[in-house]
Structure formats: structure tokens, C-alpha cells
C-alpha positions as CSV (number, residue, x, y, z in Angstrom):
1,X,106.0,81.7,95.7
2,X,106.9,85.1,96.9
3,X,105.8,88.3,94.6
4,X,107.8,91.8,94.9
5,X,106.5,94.7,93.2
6,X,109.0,97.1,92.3
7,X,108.4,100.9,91.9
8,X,111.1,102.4,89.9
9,X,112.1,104.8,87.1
10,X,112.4,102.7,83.3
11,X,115.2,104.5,82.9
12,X,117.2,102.8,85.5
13,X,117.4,100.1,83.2
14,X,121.1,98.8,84.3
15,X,120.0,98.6,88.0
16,X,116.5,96.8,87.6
17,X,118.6,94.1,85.2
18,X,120.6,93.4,88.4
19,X,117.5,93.6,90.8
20,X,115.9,90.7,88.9
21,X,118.8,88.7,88.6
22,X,119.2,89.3,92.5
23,X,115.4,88.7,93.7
24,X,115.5,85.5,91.0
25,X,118.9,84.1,92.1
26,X,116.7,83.3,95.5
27,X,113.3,82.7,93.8
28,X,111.9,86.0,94.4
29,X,109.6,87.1,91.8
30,X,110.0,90.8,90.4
31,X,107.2,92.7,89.1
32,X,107.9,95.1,87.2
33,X,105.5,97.8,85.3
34,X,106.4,99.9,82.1
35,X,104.1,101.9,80.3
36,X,102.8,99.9,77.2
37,X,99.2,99.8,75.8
38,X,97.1,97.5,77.3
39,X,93.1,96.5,77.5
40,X,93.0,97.9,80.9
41,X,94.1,101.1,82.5
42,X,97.9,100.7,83.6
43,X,96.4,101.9,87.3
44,X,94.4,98.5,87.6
45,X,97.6,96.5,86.2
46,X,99.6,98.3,89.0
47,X,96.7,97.7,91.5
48,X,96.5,94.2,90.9
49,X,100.5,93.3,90.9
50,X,100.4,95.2,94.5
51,X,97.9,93.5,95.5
52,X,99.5,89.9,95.3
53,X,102.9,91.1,95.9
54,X,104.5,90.5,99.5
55,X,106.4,93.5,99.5
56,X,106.8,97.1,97.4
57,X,110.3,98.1,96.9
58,X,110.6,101.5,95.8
59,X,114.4,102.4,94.1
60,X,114.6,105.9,94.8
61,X,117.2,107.2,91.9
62,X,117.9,110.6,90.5
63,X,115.5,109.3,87.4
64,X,112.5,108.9,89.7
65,X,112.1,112.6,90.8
66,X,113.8,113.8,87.3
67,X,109.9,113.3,85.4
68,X,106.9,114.7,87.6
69,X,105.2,111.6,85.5
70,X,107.4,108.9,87.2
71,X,106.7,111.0,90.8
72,X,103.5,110.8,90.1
73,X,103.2,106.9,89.8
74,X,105.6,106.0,92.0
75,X,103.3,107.8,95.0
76,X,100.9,105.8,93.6
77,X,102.5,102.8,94.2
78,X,103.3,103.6,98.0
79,X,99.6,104.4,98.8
80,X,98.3,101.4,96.9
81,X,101.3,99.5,99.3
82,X,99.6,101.0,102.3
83,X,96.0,100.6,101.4
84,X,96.9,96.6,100.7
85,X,98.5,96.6,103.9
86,X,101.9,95.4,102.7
87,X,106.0,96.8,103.7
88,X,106.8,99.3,101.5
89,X,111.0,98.8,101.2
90,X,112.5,102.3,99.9
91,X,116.1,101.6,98.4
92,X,118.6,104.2,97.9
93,X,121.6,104.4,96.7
94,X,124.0,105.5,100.0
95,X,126.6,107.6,98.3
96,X,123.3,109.6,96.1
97,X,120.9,110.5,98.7
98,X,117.5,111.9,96.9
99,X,115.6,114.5,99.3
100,X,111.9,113.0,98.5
101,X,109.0,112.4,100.7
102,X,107.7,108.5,101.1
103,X,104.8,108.6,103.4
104,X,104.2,105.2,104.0
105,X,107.9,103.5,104.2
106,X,108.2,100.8,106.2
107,X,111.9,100.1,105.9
108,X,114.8,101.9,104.4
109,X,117.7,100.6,102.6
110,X,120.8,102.0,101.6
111,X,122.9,100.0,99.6
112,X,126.4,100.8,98.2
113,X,126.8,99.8,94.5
């Protein structure tokens, strides 16, 4: 089974709907992380659904650089991609380019909606 974690802002709720039907349609399994309350730091949820993912996509949308908060964890999703060794996939949206620093990118999609 393959495993794709994917980095985003929950307020792109339209888009990730269509990302999982997309990634299912071809029996890719989504990750996906919201805040909720859990026994365990959200960090160690994240780490672990990196860690047995193939691939980090990160959708890189006005709502992801609109909260310092969201920023903040997605960055922490691209290091924990590098440190786990896996392709960090930065998707952007071709006619709403966002001017925002990805380290460790691997590969870069633009995609037209």
C-alpha cells in the first residue's frame, strides 16, 4: 500500500476533498493531520505518518502562509520529510504563485485547477 502525507492549510477544505478522492481513485492513501486533542503530542502523530509515508506533498495555498501557526508546521513537515529521507512534492496552484521558502523540495508541481 502506498502512504502520502500531505502538508496543507485545514482551511483548504474544498481542495484536500479532491486530493483524496484523486490519490484514492488510484489507491493512494492520504494522510492527513488536523489539530484535535489527542494522548500524544500532535508533533509525534505528524512524525510518525511521515515516517511511513512514501512521499510528502506540501499544497502551498494563500491559507498556508496566511497563519504564522500553519507556517510553522508545515516547515515542520518538510524537515521531518528530509530527516526520513523521503520526496517532498510542493504543489502550487499555477495561476496563484506564493513567494515561500521550501528548503528541502524535491519536486515542484504546478497544477491548473
Amino acid at each position: 500500500m502506498v502512504n502520502v502525507f500531505i502538508s496543507h492549510s485545514r482551511k483548504d477544505k474544498e481542495l484536500i476533498r479532491a486530493i483524496d478522492d484523486i490519490f484514492r481513485s488510484v489507491d493512494v492513501t492520504p494522510l492527513f493531520m488536523e489539530f484535535t486533542p489527542e494522548s500524544k503530542p500532535p508533533y509525534k502523530k505528524i512524525e510518525e505518518n511521515v515516517t511511513k509515508s512514501n512521499a510528502v506533498f506540501l499544497f502551498l495555498t494563500e491559507n498556508v502562509i496566511s497563519s504564522e501557526y500553519t507556517k510553522n508546521w508545515i516547515s515542520f513537515e518538510g524537515g521531518l520529510a528530509k530527516k526520513a529521507n523521503k520526496e517532498l512534492f510542493v504543489v502550487e496552484d499555477v495561476n496563484n504563485r506564493i513567494h515561500f521558502p521550501v528548503p528541502y523540495v524535491t519536486d515542484y508541481i504546478l497544477y491548473e485547477p
